[in-house]
C-alpha positions as CSV (number, residue, x, y, z in Angstrom):
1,X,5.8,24.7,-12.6
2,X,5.6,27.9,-14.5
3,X,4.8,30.8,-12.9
4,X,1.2,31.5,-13.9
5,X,0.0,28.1,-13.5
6,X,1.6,28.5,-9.8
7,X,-0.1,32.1,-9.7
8,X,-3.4,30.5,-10.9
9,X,-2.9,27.6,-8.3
10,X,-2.3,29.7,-5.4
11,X,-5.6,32.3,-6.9
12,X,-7.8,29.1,-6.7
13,X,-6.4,27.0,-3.8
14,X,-9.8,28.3,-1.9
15,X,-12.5,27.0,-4.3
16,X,-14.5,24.0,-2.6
17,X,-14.2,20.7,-4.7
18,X,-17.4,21.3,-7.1
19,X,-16.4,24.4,-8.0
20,X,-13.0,23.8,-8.7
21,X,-14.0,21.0,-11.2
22,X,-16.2,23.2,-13.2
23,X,-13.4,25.8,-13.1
24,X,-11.0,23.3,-14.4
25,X,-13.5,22.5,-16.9
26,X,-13.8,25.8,-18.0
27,X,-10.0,26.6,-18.1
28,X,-9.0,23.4,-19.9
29,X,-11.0,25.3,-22.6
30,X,-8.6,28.3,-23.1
31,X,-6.2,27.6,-25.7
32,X,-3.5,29.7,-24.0
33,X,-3.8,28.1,-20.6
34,X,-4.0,24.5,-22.3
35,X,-1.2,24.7,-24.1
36,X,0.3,26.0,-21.5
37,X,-0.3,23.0,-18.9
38,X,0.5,21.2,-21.8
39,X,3.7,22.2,-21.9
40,X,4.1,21.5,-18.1
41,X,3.0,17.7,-18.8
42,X,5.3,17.5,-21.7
43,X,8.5,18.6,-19.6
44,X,7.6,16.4,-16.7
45,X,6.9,13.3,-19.5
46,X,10.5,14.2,-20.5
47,X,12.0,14.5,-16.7
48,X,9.8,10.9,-16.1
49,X,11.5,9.4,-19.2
50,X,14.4,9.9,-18.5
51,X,14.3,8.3,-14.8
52,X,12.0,5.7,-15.5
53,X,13.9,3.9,-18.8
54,X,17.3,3.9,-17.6
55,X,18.0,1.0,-19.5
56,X,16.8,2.4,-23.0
57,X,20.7,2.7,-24.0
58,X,22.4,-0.1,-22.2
59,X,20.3,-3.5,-22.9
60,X,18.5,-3.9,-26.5
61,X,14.9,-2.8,-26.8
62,X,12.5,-5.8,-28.2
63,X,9.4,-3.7,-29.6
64,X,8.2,-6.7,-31.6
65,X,9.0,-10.6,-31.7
66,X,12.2,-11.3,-32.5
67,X,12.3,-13.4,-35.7
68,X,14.4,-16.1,-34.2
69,X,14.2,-17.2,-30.9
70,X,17.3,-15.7,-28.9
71,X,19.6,-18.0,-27.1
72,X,18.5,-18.2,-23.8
73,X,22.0,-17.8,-22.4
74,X,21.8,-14.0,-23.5
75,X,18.7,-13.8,-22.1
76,X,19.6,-15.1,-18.6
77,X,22.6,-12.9,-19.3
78,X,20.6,-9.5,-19.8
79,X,18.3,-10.8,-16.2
80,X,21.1,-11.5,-14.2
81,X,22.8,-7.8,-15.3
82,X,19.7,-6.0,-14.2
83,X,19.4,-7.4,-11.4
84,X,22.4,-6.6,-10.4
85,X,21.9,-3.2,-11.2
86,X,18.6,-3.2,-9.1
87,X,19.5,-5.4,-5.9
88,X,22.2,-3.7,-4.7
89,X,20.2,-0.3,-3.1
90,X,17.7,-2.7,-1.3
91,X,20.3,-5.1,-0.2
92,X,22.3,-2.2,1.9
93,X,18.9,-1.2,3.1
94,X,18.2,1.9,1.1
95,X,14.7,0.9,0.7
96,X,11.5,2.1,2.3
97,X,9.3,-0.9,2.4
98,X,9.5,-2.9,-0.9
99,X,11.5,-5.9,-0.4
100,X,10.9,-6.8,4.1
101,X,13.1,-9.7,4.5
102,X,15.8,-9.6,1.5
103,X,18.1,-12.6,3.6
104,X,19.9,-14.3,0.3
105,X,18.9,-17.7,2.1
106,X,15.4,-17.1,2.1
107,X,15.1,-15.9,-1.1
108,X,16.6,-18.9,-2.3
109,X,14.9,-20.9,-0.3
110,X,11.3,-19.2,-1.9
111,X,12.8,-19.4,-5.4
112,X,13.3,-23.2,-4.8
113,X,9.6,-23.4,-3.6
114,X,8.0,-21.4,-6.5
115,X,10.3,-23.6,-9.3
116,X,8.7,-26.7,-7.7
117,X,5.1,-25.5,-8.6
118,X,5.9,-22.8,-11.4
119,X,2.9,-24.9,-13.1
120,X,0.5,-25.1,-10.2
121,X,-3.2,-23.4,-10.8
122,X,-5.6,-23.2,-7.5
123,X,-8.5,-23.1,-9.9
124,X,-7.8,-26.3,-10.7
125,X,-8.5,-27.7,-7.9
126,X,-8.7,-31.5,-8.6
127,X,-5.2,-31.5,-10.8
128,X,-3.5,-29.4,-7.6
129,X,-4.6,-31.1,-4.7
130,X,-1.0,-28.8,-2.9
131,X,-2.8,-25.5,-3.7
132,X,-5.8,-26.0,-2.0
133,X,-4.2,-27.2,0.8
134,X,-1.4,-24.9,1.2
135,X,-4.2,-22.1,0.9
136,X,-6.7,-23.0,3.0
137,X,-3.4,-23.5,6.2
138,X,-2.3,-19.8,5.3
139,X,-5.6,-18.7,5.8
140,X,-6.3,-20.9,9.1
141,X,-2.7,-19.4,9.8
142,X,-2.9,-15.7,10.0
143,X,-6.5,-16.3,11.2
144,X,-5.1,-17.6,14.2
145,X,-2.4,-15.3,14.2
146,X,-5.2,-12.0,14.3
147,X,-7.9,-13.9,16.7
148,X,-9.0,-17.0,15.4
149,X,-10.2,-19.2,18.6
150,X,-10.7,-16.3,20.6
151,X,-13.8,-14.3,19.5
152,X,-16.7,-13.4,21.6
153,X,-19.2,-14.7,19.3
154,X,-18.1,-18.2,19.1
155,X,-18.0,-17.2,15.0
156,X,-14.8,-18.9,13.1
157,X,-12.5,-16.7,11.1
158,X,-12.3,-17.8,7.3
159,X,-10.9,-16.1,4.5
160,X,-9.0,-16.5,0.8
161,X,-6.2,-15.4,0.0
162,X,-5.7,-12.9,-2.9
163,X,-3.1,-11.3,-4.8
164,X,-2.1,-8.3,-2.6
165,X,-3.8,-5.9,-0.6
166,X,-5.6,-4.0,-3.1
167,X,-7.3,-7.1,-4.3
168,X,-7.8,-8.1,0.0
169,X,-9.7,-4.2,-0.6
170,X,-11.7,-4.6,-3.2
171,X,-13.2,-7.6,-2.1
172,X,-14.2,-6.8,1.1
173,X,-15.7,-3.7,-0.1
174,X,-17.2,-5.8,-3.0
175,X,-18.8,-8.1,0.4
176,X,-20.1,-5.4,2.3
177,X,-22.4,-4.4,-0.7
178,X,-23.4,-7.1,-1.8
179,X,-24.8,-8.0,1.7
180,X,-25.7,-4.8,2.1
181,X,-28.1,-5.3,-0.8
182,X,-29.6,-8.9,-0.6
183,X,-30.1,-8.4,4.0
184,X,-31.1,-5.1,4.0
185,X,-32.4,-3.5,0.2
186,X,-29.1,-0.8,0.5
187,X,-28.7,0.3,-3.4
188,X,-27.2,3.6,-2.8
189,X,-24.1,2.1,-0.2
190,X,-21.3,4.4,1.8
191,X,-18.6,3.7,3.0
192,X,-17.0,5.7,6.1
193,X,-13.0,6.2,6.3
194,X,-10.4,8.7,7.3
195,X,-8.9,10.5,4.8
196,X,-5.4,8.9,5.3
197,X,-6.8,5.6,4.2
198,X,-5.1,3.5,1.5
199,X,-5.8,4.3,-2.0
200,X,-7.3,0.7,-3.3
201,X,-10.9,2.0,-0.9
202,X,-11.4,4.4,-3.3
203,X,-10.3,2.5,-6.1
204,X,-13.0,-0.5,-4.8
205,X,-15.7,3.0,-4.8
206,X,-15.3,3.8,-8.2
207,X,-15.1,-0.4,-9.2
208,X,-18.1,-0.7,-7.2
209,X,-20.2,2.2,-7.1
210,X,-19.6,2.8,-3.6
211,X,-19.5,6.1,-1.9
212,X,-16.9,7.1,-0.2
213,X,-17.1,9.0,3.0
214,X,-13.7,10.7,3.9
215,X,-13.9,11.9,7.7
216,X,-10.8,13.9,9.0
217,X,-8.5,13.2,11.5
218,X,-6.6,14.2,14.9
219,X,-3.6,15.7,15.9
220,X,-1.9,12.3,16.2
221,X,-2.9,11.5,12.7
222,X,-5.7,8.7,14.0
223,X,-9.0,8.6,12.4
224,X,-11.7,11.5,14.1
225,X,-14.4,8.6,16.0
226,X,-16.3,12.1,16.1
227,X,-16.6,12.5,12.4
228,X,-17.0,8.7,12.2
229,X,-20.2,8.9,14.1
230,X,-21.7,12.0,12.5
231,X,-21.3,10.3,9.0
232,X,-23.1,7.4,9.5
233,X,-27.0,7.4,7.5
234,X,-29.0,4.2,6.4
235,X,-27.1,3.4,3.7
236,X,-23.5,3.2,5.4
237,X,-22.3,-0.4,5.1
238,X,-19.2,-0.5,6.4
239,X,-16.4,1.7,8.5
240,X,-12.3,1.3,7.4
241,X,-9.9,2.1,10.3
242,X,-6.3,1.0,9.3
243,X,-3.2,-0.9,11.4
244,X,-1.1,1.3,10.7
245,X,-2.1,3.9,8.1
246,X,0.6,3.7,4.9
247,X,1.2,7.6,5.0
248,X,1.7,8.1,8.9
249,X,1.8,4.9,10.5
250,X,-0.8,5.9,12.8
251,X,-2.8,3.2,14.4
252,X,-6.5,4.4,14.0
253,X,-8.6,4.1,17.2
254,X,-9.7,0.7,15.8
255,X,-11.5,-0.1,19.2
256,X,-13.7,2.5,19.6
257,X,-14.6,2.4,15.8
258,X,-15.4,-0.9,15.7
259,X,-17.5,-0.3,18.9
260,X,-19.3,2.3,16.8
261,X,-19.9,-0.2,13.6
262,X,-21.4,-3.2,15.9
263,X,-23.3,-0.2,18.2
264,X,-25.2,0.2,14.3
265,X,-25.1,-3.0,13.1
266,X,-23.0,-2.2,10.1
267,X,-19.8,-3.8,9.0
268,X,-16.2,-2.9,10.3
269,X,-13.0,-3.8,8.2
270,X,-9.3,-3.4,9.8
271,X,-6.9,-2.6,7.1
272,X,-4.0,-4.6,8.5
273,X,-2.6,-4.8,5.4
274,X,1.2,-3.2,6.6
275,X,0.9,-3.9,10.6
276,X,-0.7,-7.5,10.4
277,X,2.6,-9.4,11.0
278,X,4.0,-6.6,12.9
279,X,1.2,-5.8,15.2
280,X,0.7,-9.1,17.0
281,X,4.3,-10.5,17.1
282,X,4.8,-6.9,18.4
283,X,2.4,-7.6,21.0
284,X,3.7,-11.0,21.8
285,X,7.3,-9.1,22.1
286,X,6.0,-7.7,24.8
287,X,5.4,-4.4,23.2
288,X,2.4,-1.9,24.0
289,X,0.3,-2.1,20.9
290,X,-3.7,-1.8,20.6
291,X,-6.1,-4.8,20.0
292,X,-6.9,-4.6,16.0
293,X,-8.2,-7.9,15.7
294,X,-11.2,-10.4,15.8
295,X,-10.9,-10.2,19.7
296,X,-12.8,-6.9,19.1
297,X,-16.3,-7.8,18.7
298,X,-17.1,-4.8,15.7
299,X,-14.3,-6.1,13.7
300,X,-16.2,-8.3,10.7
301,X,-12.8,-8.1,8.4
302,X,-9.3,-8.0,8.1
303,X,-7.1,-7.2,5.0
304,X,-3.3,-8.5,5.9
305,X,-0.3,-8.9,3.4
306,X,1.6,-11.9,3.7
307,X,3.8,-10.5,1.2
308,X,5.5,-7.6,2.6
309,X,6.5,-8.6,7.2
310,X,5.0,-12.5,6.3
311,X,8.0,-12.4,4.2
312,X,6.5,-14.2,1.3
313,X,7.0,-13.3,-2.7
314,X,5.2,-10.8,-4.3
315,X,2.1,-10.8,-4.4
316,X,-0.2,-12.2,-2.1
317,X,-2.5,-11.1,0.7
318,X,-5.3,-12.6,3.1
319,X,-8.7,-11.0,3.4
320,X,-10.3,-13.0,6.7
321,X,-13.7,-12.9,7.5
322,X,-15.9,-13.2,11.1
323,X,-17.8,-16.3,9.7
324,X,-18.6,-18.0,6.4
325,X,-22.1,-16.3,6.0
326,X,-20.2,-13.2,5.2
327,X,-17.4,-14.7,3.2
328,X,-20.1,-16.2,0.7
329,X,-20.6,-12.4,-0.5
330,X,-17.5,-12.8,-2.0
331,X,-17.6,-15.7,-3.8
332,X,-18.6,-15.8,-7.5
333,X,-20.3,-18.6,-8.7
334,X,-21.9,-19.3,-12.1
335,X,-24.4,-22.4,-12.6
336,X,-25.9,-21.5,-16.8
337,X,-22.7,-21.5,-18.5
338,X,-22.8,-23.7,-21.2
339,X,-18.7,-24.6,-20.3
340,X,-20.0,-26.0,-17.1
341,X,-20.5,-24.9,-13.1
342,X,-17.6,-22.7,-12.6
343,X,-16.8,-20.9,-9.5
344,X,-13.8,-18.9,-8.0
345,X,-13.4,-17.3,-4.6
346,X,-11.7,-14.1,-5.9
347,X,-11.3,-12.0,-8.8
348,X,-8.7,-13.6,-11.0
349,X,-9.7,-17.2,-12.3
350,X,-6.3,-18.9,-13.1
351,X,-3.9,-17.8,-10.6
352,X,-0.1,-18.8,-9.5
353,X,0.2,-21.1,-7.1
354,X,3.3,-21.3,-7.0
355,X,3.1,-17.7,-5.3
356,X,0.8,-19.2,-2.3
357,X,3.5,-22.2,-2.4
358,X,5.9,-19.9,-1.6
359,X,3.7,-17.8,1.0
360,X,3.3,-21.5,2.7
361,X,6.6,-22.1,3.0
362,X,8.0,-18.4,3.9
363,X,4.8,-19.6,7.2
364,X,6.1,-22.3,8.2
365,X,10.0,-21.4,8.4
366,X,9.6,-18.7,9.8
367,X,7.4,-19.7,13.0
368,X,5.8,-17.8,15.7
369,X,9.2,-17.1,17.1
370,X,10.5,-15.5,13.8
371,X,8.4,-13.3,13.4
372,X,8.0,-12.3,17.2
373,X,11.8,-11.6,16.9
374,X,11.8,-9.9,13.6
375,X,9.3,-7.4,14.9
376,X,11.0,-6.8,18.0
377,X,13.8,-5.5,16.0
378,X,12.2,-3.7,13.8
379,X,10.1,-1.9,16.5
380,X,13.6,-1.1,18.2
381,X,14.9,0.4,14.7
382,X,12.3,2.4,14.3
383,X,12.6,3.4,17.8
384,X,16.3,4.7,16.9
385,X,15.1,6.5,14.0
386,X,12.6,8.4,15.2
387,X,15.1,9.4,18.0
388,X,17.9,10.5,15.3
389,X,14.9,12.7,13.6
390,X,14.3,14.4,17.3
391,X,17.7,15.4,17.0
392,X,17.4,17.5,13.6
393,X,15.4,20.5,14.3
394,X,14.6,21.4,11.1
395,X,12.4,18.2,10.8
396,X,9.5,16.9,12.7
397,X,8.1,13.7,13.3
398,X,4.3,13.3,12.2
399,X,2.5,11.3,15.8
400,X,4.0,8.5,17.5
401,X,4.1,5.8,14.7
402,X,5.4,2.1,15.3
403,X,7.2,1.6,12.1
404,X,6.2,3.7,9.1
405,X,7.9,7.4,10.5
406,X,6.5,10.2,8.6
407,X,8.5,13.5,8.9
408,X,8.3,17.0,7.6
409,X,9.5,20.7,8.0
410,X,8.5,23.8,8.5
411,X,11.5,25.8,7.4
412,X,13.0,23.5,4.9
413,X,11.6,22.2,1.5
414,X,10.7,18.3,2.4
415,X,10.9,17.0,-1.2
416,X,14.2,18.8,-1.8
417,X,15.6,16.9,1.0
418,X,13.7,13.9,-0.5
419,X,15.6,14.4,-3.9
420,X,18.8,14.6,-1.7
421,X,18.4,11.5,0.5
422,X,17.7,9.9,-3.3
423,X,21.6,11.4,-4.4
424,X,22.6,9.7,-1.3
425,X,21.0,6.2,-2.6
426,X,17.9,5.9,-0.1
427,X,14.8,5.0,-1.9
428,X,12.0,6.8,0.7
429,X,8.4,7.7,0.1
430,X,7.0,11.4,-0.8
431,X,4.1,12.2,0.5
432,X,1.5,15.3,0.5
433,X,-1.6,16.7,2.2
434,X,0.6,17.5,4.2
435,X,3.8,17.6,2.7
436,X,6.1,14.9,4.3
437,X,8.2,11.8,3.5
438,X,8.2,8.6,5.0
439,X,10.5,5.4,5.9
440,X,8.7,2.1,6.5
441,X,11.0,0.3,8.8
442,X,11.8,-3.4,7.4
443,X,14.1,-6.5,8.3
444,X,16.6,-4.4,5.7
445,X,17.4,-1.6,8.4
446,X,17.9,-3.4,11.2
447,X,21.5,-4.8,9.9
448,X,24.2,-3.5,12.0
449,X,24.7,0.2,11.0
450,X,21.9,1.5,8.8
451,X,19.9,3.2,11.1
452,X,23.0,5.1,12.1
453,X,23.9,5.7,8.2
454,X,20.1,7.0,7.7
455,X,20.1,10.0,10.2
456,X,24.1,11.0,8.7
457,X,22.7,10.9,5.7
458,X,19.5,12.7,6.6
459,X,21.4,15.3,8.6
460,X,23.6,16.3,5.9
461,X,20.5,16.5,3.5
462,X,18.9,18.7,5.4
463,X,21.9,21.1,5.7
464,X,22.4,20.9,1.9
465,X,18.9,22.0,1.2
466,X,19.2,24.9,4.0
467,X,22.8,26.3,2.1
468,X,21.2,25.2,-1.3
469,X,17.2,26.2,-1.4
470,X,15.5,25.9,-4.4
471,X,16.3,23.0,-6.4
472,X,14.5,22.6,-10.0
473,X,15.5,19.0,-11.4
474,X,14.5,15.7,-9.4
475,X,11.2,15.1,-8.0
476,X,10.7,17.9,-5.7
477,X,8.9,20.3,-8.7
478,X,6.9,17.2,-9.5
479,X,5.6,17.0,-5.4
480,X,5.5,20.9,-5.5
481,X,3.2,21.0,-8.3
482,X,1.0,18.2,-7.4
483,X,0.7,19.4,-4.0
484,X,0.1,23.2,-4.8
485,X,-2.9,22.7,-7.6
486,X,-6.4,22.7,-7.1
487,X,-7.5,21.2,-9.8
488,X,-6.9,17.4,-9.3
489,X,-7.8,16.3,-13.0
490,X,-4.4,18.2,-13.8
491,X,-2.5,16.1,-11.4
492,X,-4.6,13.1,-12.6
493,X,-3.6,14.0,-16.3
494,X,0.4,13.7,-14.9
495,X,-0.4,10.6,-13.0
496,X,-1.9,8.9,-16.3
497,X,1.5,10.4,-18.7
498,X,3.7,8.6,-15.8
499,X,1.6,5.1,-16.6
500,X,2.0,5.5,-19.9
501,X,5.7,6.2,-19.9
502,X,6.2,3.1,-18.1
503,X,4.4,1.3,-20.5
504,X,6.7,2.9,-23.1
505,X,9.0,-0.1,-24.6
């Protein structure tokens, strides 16, 4: 960053949130500061370019049909040489999150599943009898799995399944107001969550013109029940406490929130997106883990990924309801279109089955006892790692987290050792507010030797970045930058140059 946009940043870093947009506003409209953040965006385009198309000189670029069909030998020649390229990092476990299970056999055994329906469409209903049927046991599945059968209320737990958890996100939110609306006349609806919650809740605020309520959080990096209570007004519709939270892994103090939602007769939504097949396999382990689920009375949701500890291909998730009465707010039915009734139960229309195929099968192999033992293992990974941070006192672990570890430094730049850990091959999460970096524990790590090779690695990072302060290239200027401005439409404006350099053939 130069040096008077980093004097400017530093100037304004005190000016509340209104303010500081008019400011930006005002200082977008000086031709010398433009051009100057300008030029900021235009080296970090080039920087981003250069990262994110490493394959712009090594495989031919197609920017328009090609006028004869290529042999599809090449093609599966070009495929098979990028992945090869790609696999190896994740494979070794270099990965934070991104691919959970990563075992050749399974993947196989997935692929096999998904080439068996590759032409299978849910919506379709009546032509794919398989879809509906594999659907509806993954739902009745991880219901079961998070409380089904054991509710207070005698209420069954239904759900869909979606495409991942931001679409799990949306709709819920989408449910609430809708409710919200037609039971009790709510047109200006709020939602309440901690500020660490997961991006697609304020994405679902701006789809759905819902407010967003951010409330603070404790020492431990759990959602403040204080703040929670204080926010709540007529028009609050729903509370958000996530299990675990994707920056910290902090489990927020889902009990007493929900306690707080059914207390006011509002809705409560667990985000169990990351911890829903760790959680209760944990718990079944024999591991000390809180209650997140239906078995809490206040809970009325539950967002849970089957695609990152379920094991299943990318992308699909489970949003579960407490009772079909609820559920109905999300369904989308139309009965005056001149093509007919149509009706879906998500957002998409068409959508792969061979993707919930595949979730089905990844169920059923690996049983109650799979997953109980993969999460055993990854609990005692993690349990390692955080150990091996303890023992690097430039670094410190952010609360007691169960499998995402969050760490950070008070004497050392983070996202310089970031950038390092990336020379040494690991693929790990930067994070900011406050400045940290995180490693979500996954089947990956657990192989014989990785944790171990993680903390070397980390430790000689560290003591790079202490003998060697002050690195410009890699992605540490980039999280300086992003982290030091206070005008977020600046940041925003760098986040949109990275989208469209990806979309950059």
């Amino acid at each position: 960053m130069s040096s008077t946009v980093e004097t400017l940043s530093k100037k304004l870093s005190w000016l509340p949130p209104g303010l500081s947009r008019w400011m930006e506003r005002r200082m977008k409209s000086i031709p010398a500061l433009r051009k100057m953040v300008e030029k900021e965006q235009e080296d970090i385009t080039a920087t981003l370019e250069h990262s994110l198309k490493p394959y712009h000189n090594t495989f031919e670029r197609h920017k328009i049909l090609p006028k004869q069909g290529i042999e599809r030998g090449k093609i599966m020649d070009d495929i098979r040489k990028m992945h090869e390229l790609e696999s190896s990092r994740w494979q070794e476990g270099y990965v934070s999150g991104g691919i959970y299970h990563g075992d050749a056999e399974h993947i196989k055994f997935l692929n096999e599943v998904y080439a068996l329906h590759s032409q299978s469409n849910p919506l379709h209903s009546d032509l794919f009898p398989s879809a509906t049927k594999m659907e509806a046991e993954i739902v009745s599945m991880v219901a079961t799995m998070l409380g089904k059968g054991q509710t207070t209320d005698n209420k069954d737990v239904v759900g869909t399944v979606t495409s991942g958890g931001t679409e799990s996100i949306l709709l819920a939110m989408k449910t609430y107001r809708d409710r919200a609306l037609e039971e009790k006349g709510i047109e200006y609806p709020e939602m309440i969550v901690a500020t660490t919650a997961h991006a697609a809740f304020d994405k679902a605020s701006q789809y759905f013109g819902i407010k967003m309520v951010r409330v603070g959080i404790d020492e431990n990096f759990r959602m403040n029940v204080k703040e929670a209570k204080q926010a709540i007004n007529r028009n609050t519709i729903v509370i958000v406490g996530s299990a675990p939270t994707f920056p910290h892994g902090a489990i927020d103090p889902i009990k007493e929130l929900s306690d707080l939602a059914l207390a006011n007769d509002i809705g409560f939504h667990t985000d169990c997106c990351l911890g829903g097949f760790v959680i209760p396999f944990a718990e079944k382990a024999g591991i000390n883990v809180p209650i997140v689920d239906f078995r809490l009375p206040g809970v009325t949701s539950i967002s849970v990924d089957t695609h990152k500890y379920g094991y299943a291909a990318k992308g699909t998730s489970v949003i579960l309801y407490r009772g079909e009465s609820l559920r109905h707010f999300q369904f989308y039915t139309i009965t005056d279109w001149p093509g007919g009734l149509y009706f879906s139960p998500t957002l998409a229309g068409s959508r792969p089955g061979a993707l919930s195929a595949a979730c089905w099968a990844s169920l059923l192999s690996m049983g109650e006892d799979g997953y109980t033992k993969a999460s055993k293992s990854i609990v005692e990974t993690a349990n390692q790692i955080k150990a091996g941070i303890k023992t690097i006192p430039e670094l410190k672990l952010f609360g007691d987290p169960l499998f995402v570890i969050a760490f950070g430094s008070d004497t050392v730049n983070v996202y310089e050792v970031l950038d390092q850990m990336t020379n040494r091959k690991w693929n790990l999460n930067g994070l900011h507010k406050p400045s940290c970096v995180h490693i979500a524990v996954t089947l990956r790590h657990t192989q014989p030797g990785v944790a171990e090779r993680f903390i070397s690695d980390l430790r000689d990072s560290v003591e790079y970045v202490k003998a060697n302060p002050g690195n410009k290239e890699g992605s540490a200027p980039v999280y300086g930058m992003a982290a030091s401005l206070p005008f977020r439409g600046m940041v925003s404006d760098i986040l949109k140059k990275y989208l469209d350099v990806v979309y950059k053939a």
